[in-house]
C-alpha positions in Angstrom: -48.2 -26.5 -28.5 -47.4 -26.9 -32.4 -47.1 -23.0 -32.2 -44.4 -23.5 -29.6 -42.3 -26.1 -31.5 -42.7 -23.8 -34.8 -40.9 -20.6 -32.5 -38.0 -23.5 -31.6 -37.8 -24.7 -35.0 -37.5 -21.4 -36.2 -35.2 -20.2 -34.1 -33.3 -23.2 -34.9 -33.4 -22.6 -38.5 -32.1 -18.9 -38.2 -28.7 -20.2 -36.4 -28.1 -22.8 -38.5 -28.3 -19.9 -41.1 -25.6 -17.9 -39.5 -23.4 -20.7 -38.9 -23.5 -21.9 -42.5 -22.7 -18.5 -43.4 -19.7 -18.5 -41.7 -18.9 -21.6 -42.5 -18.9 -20.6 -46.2 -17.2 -17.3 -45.1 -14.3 -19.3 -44.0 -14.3 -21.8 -46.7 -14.3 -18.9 -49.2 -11.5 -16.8 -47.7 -8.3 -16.7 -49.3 -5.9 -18.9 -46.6 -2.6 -18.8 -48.7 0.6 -17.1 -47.3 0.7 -13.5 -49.5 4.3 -12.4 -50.1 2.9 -8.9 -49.8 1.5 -9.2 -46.7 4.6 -11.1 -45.1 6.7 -8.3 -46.1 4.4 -5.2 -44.9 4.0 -7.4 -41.8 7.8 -7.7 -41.4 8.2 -3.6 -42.5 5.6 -2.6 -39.3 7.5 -4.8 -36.9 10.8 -3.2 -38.4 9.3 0.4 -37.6 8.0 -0.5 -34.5 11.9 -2.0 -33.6 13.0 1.1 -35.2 10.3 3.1 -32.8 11.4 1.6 -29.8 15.0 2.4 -30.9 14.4 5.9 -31.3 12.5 5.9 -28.1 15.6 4.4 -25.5 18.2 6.7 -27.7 15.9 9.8 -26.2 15.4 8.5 -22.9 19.8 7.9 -23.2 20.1 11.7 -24.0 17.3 12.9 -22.1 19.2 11.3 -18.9 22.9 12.5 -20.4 21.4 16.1 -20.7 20.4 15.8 -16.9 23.6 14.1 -16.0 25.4 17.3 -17.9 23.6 19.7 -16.4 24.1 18.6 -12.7 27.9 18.2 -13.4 27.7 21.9 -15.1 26.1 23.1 -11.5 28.3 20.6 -9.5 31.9 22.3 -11.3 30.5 25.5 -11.1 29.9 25.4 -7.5 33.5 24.3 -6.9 34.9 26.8 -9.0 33.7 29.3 -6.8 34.2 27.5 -3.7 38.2 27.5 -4.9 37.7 31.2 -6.2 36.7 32.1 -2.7 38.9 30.1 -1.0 41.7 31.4 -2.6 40.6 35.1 -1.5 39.7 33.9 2.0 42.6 32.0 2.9 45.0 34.8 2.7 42.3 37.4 4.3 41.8 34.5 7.4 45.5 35.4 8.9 45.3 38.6 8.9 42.0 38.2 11.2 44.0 35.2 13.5 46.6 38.5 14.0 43.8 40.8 15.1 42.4 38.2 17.2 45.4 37.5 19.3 46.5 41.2 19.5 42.9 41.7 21.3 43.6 38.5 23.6 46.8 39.7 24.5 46.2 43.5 24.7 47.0 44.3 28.9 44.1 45.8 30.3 44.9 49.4 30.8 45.8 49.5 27.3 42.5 48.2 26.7 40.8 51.7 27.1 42.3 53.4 24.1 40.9 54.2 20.7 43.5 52.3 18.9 42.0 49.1 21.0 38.4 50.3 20.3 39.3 50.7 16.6 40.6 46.9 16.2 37.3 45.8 18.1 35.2 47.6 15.3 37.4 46.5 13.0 37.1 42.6 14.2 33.3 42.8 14.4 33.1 44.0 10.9 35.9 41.5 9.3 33.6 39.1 10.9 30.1 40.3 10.1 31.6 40.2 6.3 32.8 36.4 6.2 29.3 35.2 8.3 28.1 37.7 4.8 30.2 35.5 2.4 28.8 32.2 4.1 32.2 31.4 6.7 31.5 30.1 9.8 33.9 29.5 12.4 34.2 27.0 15.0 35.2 26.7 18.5 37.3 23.7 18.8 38.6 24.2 22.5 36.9 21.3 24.6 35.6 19.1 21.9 37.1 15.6 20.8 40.2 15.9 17.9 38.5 15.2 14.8 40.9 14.5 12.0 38.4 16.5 9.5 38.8 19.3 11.4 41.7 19.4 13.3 45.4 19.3 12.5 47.1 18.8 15.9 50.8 20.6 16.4 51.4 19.3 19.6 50.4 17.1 22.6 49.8 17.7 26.3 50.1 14.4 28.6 46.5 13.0 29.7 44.4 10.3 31.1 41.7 10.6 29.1 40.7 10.9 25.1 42.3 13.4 22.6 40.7 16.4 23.8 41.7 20.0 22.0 43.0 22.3 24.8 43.9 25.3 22.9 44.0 26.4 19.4 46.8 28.2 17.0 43.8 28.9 14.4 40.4 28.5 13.9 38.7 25.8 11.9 36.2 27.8 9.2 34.2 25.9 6.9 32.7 27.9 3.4 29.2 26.3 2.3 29.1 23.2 4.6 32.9 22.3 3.0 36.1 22.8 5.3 38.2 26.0 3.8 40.7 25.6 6.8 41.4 22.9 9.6 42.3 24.2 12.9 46.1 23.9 13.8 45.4 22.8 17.4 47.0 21.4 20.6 45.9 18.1 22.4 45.9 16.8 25.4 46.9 12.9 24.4 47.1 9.4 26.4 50.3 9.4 28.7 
């Protein structure tokens, strides 16, 4: 048993050891406020303000370059949308003529090669715009939609504003309207 008691007491010894050696660590370490090290403390938080500053002026430009870049794609877009709507808009007349010289064309004159020429000539004026990204649209039937529709003149009705018959198509370019239909509406009595 005196074996057993030595193994505590020794152990007890050794830790005592090690905390009087820390205890003289810390009694022999220098605790006073160094001027040097207050000012290269105060220099490494200044970088790291400085770092951080540096860092949100990037992610500023990085979001301003982005921003720039969309408006670049945004202002080119419509500057070809108004390019091309400029050349469409007069070309759109010309095919409103054609169309209502085939609607009203009488039927014996229907068989001639003058006739057959403007058909060809429709299907290919039209073939080219559906090309150039135009799409037309049917308005007869539908509801008036003020987006679409610019109604010249009513008809007396009992129900909604319903388009009866149209002056000119409505054609959008690229999803954006290039020219509302000119329509007439039947209207509330």
């Amino acid at each position: 048993m005196a074996k057993h008691k030595d193994k505590k007491d020794l152990k007890e010894e050794v830790i005592k050891e090690e905390v009087e050696k820390e205890v003289e660590e810390v009694e022999n370490e220098d605790w006073t406020i160094n001027e040097e090290k207050v000012e290269e403390l105060s220099k490494e938080e200044e970088l790291s303000k400085e770092e951080e500053s540096y860092k949100d002026k990037f992610i500023k430009l990085q979001a301003d370059h982005e921003n720039f870049k969309a408006r670049v794609n945004r202002e080119k877009d419509d500057m070809i949308f108004f390019l091309k709507q400029d050349i469409l808009l007069k070309i759109l007349p010309r095919l409103d003529d054609i169309e209502r010289i085939l609607a009203n064309t009488k039927e014996e004159e229907k068989k001639t090669s003058v006739y057959e020429a403007l058909v060809v000539l429709h299907k290919k004026l039209v073939w080219d715009l559906e090309k150039m990204w135009v799409k037309p649209f049917e308005s007869k039937g539908k509801e008036v939609d003020p987006d679409r529709h610019e109604v010249m003149t009513t008809m007396p009705w009992k129900k909604e504003w319903i388009v009866c018959d149209e002056f000119e198509k409505w054609y959008e370019l690229n999803g954006r309207v290039l020219r509302h239909a000119k329509v007439v509406a039947w209207a509330w009595e």
